[in-house]
C-alpha positions as CSV (number, residue, x, y, z in Angstrom):
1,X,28.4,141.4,-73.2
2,X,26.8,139.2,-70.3
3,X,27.8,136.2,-69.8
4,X,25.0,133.2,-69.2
5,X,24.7,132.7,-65.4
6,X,25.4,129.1,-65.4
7,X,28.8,129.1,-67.3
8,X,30.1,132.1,-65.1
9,X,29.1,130.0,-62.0
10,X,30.6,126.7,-63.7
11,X,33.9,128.8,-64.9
12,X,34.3,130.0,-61.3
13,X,33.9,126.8,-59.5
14,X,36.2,124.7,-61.6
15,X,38.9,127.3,-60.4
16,X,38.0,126.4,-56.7
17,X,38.0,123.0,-57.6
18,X,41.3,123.4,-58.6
19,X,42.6,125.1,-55.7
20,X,41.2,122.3,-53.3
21,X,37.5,122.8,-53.2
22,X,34.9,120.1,-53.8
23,X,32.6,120.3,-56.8
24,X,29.0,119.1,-54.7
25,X,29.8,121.6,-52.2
26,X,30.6,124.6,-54.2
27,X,27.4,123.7,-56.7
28,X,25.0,123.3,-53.7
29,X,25.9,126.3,-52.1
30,X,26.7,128.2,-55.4
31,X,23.7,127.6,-57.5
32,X,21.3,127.9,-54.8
33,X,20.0,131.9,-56.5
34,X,20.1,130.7,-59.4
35,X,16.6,129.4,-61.3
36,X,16.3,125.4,-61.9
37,X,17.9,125.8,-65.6
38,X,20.8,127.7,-65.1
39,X,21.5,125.4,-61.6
40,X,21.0,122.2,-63.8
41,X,23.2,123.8,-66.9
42,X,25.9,124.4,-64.1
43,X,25.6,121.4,-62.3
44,X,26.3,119.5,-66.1
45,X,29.1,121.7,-67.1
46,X,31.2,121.0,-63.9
47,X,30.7,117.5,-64.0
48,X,31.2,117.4,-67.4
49,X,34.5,118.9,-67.0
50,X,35.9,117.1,-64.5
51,X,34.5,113.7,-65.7
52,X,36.1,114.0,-68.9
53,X,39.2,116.7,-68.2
54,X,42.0,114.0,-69.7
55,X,39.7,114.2,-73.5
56,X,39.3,117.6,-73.1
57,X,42.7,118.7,-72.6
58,X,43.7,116.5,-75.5
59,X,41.5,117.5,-77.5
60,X,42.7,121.3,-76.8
61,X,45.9,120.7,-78.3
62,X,44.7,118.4,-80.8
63,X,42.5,122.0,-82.3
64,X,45.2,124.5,-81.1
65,X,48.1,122.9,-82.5
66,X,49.9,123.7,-78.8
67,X,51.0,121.6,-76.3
68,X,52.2,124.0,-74.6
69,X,51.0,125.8,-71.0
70,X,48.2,127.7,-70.6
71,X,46.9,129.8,-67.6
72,X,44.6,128.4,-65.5
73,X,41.7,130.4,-66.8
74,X,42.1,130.6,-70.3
75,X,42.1,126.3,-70.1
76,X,39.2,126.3,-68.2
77,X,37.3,128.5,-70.3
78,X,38.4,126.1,-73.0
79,X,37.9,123.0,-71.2
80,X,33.8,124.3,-70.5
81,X,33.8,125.4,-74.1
82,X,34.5,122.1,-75.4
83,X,32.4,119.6,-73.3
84,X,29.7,121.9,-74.1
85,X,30.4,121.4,-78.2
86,X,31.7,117.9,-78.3
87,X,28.8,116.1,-75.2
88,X,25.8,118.8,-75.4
89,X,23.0,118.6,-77.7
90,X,21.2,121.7,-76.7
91,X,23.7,123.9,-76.2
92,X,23.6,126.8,-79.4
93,X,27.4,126.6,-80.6
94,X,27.7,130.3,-80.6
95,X,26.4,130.6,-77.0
96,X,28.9,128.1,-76.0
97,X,31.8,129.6,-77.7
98,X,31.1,133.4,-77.1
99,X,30.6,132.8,-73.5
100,X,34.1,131.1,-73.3
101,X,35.5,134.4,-74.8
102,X,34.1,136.6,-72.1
103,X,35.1,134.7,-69.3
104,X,39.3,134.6,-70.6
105,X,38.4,138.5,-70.7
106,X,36.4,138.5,-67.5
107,X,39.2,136.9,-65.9
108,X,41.5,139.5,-66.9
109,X,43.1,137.9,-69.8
110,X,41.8,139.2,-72.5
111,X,44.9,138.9,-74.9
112,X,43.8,135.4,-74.8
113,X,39.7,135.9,-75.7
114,X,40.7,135.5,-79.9
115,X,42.9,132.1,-79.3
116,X,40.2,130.7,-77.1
117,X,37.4,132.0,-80.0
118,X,39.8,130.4,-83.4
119,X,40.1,126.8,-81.1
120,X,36.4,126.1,-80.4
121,X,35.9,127.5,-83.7
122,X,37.7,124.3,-85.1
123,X,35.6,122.1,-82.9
124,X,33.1,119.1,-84.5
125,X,31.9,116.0,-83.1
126,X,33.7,113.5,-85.6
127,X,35.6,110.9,-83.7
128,X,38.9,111.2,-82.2
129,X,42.0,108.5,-81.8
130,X,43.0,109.0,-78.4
131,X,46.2,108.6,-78.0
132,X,46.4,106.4,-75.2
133,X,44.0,103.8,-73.2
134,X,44.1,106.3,-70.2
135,X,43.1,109.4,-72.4
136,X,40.1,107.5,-73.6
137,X,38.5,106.7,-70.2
138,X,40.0,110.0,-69.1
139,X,41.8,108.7,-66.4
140,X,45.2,109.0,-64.4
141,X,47.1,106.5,-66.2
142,X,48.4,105.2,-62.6
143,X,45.6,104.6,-61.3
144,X,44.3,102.7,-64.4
145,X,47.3,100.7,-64.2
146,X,46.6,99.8,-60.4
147,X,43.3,98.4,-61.4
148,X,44.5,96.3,-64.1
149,X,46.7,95.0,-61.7
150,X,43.9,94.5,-59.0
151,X,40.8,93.4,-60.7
152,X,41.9,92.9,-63.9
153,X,41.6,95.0,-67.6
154,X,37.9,94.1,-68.3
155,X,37.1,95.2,-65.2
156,X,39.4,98.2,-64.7
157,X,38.1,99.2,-68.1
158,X,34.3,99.0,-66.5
159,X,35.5,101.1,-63.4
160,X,36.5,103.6,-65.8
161,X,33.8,103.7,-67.6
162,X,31.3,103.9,-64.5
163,X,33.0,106.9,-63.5
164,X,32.2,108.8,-66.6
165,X,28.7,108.6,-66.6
166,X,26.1,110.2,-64.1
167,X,25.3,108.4,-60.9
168,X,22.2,107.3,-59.9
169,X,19.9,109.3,-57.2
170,X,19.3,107.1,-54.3
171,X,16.8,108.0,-51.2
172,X,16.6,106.7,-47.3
173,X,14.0,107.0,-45.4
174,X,14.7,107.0,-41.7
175,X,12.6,108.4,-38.6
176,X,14.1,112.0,-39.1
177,X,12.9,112.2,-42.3
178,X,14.4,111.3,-45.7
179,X,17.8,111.5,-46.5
180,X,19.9,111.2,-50.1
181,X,22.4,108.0,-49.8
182,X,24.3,105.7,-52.3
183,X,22.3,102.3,-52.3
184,X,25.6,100.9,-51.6
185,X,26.2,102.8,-48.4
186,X,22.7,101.6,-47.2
187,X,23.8,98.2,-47.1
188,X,26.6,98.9,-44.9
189,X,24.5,99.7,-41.5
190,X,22.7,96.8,-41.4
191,X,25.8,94.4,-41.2
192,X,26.2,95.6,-37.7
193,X,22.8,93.4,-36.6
194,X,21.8,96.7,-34.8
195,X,19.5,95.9,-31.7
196,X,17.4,98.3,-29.3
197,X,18.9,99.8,-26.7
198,X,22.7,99.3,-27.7
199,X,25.1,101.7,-27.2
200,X,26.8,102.1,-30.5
201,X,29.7,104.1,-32.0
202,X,29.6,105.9,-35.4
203,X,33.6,107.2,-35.2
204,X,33.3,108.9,-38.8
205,X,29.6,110.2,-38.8
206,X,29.6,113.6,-41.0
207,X,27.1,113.7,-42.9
208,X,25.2,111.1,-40.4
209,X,23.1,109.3,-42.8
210,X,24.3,105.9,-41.1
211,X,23.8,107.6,-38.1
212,X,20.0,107.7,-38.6
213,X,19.5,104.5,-40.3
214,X,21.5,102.8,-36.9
215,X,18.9,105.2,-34.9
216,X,15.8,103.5,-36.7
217,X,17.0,100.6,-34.6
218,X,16.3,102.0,-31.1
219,X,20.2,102.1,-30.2
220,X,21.6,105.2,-27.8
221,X,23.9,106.6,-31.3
222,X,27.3,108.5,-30.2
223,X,28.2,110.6,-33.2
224,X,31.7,111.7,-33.7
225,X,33.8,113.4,-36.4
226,X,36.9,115.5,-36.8
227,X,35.1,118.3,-38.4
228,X,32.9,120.7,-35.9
229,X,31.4,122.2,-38.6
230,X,30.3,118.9,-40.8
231,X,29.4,117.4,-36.8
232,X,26.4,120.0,-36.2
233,X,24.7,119.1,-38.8
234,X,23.6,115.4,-36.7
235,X,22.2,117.7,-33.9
236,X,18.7,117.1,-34.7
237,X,19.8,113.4,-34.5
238,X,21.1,112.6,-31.4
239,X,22.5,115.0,-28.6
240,X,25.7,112.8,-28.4
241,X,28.3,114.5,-30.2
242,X,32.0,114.7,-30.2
243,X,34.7,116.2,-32.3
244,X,37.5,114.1,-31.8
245,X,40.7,113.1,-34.3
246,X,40.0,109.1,-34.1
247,X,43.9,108.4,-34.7
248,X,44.4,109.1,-31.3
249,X,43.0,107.3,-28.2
250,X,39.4,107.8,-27.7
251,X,38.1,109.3,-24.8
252,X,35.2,107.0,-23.9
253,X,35.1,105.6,-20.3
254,X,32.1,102.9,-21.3
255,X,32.1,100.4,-23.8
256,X,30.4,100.1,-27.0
257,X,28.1,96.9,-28.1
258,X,28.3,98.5,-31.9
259,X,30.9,100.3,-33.4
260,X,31.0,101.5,-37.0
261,X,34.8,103.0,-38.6
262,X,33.2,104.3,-41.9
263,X,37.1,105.6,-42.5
264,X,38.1,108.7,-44.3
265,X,39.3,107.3,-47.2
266,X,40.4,108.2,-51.3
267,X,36.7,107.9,-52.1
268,X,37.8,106.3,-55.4
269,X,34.9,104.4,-55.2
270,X,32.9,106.9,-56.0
271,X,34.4,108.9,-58.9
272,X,31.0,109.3,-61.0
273,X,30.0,111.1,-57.6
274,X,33.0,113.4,-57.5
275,X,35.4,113.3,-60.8
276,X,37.7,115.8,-58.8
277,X,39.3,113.3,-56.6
278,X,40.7,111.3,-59.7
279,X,43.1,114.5,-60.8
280,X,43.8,115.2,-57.3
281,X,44.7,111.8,-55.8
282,X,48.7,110.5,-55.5
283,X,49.6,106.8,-54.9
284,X,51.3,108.6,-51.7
285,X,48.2,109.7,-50.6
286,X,47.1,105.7,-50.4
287,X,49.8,105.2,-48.0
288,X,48.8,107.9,-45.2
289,X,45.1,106.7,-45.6
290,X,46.3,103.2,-44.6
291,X,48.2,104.2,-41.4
292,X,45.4,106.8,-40.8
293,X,42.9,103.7,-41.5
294,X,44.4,101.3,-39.2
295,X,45.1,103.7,-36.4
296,X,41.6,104.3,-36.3
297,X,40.7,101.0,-36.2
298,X,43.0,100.5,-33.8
299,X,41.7,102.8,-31.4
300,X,38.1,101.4,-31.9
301,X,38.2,98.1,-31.1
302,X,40.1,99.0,-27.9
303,X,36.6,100.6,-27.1
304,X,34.3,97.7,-28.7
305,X,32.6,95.8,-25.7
306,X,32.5,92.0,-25.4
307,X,30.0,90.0,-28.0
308,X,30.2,93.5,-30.3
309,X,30.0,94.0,-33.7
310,X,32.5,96.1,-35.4
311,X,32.3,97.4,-39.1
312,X,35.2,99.0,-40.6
313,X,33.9,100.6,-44.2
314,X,35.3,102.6,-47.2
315,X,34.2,103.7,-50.3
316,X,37.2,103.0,-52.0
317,X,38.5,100.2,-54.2
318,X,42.2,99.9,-52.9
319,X,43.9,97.2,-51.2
320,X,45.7,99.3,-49.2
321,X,42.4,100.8,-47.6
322,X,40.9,97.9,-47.2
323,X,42.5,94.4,-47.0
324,X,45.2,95.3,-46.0
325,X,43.2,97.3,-42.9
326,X,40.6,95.0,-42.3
327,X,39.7,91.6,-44.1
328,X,38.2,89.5,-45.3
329,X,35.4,91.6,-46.5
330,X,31.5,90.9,-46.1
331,X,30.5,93.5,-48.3
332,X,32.4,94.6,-51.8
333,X,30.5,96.7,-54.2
334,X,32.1,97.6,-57.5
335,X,31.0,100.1,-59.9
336,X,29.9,99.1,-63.0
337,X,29.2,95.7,-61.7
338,X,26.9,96.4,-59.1
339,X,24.4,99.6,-58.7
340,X,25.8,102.8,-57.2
341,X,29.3,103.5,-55.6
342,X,32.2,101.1,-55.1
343,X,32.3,99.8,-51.5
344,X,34.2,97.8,-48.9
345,X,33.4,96.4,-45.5
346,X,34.1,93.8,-42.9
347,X,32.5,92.7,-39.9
348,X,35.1,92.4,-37.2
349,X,33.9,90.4,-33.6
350,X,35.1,91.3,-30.7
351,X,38.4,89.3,-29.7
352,X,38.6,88.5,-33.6
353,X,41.8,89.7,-35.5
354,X,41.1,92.7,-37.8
355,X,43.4,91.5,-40.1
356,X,43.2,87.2,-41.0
């Protein structure tokens, strides 16, 4: 029996996902043969998943009776089988439920195809008591905790919230043409008071979408990134590239008038945008972004001329990422609050303490 192109493609990528991969790339290069429906059934299926993976494993055990572990593939077949019975309208029940079957048996465990069939069997839409706050906002119950903590339960309950439903499209128009960016990240750019014929510094430029809205402003751009392979893409941007690791001292004999640090960060900012990074995250993980952060920053305003402009930006929403790297900010976006992803920057003068 064949199972629908979009849930094999779906099934396949959540088990990247899980072994590091992220889910925009895989579905961008992954669904590119497929037709418009089965991309777009895809596309919802692995969100869908990993958006709401804390209800869904709940709810597993709440129709299986079993608590218990399960392989990899038979949960995931599971876990697409239920978001497409419990959040789907369209989705035929049986179409859902056989195609979970064949993929436990497609992966090679088929002794498992008639427990995966008898649990979504059981499924219905009725309401369900989760169990716990975190369950119902299917979130990490740590990092729910760290936002009560930081901005407070309303608002940690919003953030939650936003990062459960599906973000809004956003498009930039710049000289080379137009480009998809966050309307948050738009706004970070022109805090830099870009003038023509500046030499300025974009240290973290893959995917280089501030990179061309700086260049709209007639400065000389020098792009730089850790990643070769993410740095090519700016070649039909500026011929000024560099792959460089920005924790360690730059290379640059001249100065730069503009510098922006648009960090590598936990990105939990922007969880609508990629649910993954809420399952894969660690509070550890916070820690070596901050010494990562403020080495970086470090190392660029050593490089920042006199009378520049520095902007050091994340897209996350912890302290340790960014007031306790740079402060205070002149830019906070939060999610739920304000339209798109969450956001932090602050405009650092040269001869000005990163840190007040």
């Amino acid at each position: 029996m064949s199972i629908a192109p979009a849930r094999a493609t779906a099934f396949d990528i959540l088990l990247l996902v899980e072994s590091g991969g992220y889910a925009s790339d895989l579905l961008h290069v992954r669904t590119a043969a497929l037709d418009a429906r089965d991309a777009a059934l895809a596309h919802e299926i692995v969100f869908g998943v990993l958006r709401y993976r804390a209800q869904l494993d709940f709810l597993i055990a709440h129709y299986s009776g079993r608590a218990g572990k399960l392989d990899l593939e038979v949960r995931t077949a599971l876990r697409i089988g239920l978001y497409q019975l419990r959040h789907l309208e369209r989705v035929p029940t049986h179409a859902a439920v056989a195609d979970s079957v064949q993929l436990v048996k497609r992966a090679r465990k088929t002794s498992a195809a008639g427990f995966v069939n008898a649990v979504l069997r059981k499924v219905d839409r009725a309401p369900i008591d989760w169990p716990d706050r975190a369950t119902a906002h299917s979130m990490p119950a740590w990092l729910l905790e760290r936002w009560d903590r930081q901005y407070g339960r309303e608002t940690a309950d919003s953030l939650a919230r936003a990062a459960l439903a599906e973000p809004e499209k956003y498009v930039l128009s710049t000289a080379a043409g137009e480009r998809r960016q966050d309307i948050g990240a738009q706004a970070i750019v022109p805090l830099l008071d870009l003038r023509p014929g500046q030499r300025f510094l974009d240290l973290c430029a893959a995917p280089g979408n501030k990179t061309a809205q700086a260049l709209a402003a007639g400065v000389t751009a020098f792009a730089c990134d850790i990643h070769f392979h993410r740095l090519v893409q700016l070649k039909p941007l500026t011929p000024n590239l560099a792959v460089l690791d920005a924790t360690r001292p730059l290379p640059f004999s001249r100065l730069f008038d503009r510098i922006l640090v648009d960090a590598p960060c936990s990105g939990t900012g922007t969880l609508a945008r990629n649910p993954e990074i809420k399952w894969r995250l660690t509070p550890g993980d916070l820690t070596d972004l901050h010494q990562r952060q403020a080495a970086i920053l470090a190392n660029a305003r050593r490089v920042l001329a006199p009378g520049g402009i520095l902007v050091y930006a994340t897209c996350s929403l912890e302290r340790e990422e960014n007031e306790e790297v740079a402060s205070p900010p002149a830019l906070r976006r939060i999610p739920g609050r304000d339209p798109g992803d969450g956001f932090y920057a602050a405009v650092i003068k040269s001869g000005e303490p990163a840190n007040d």
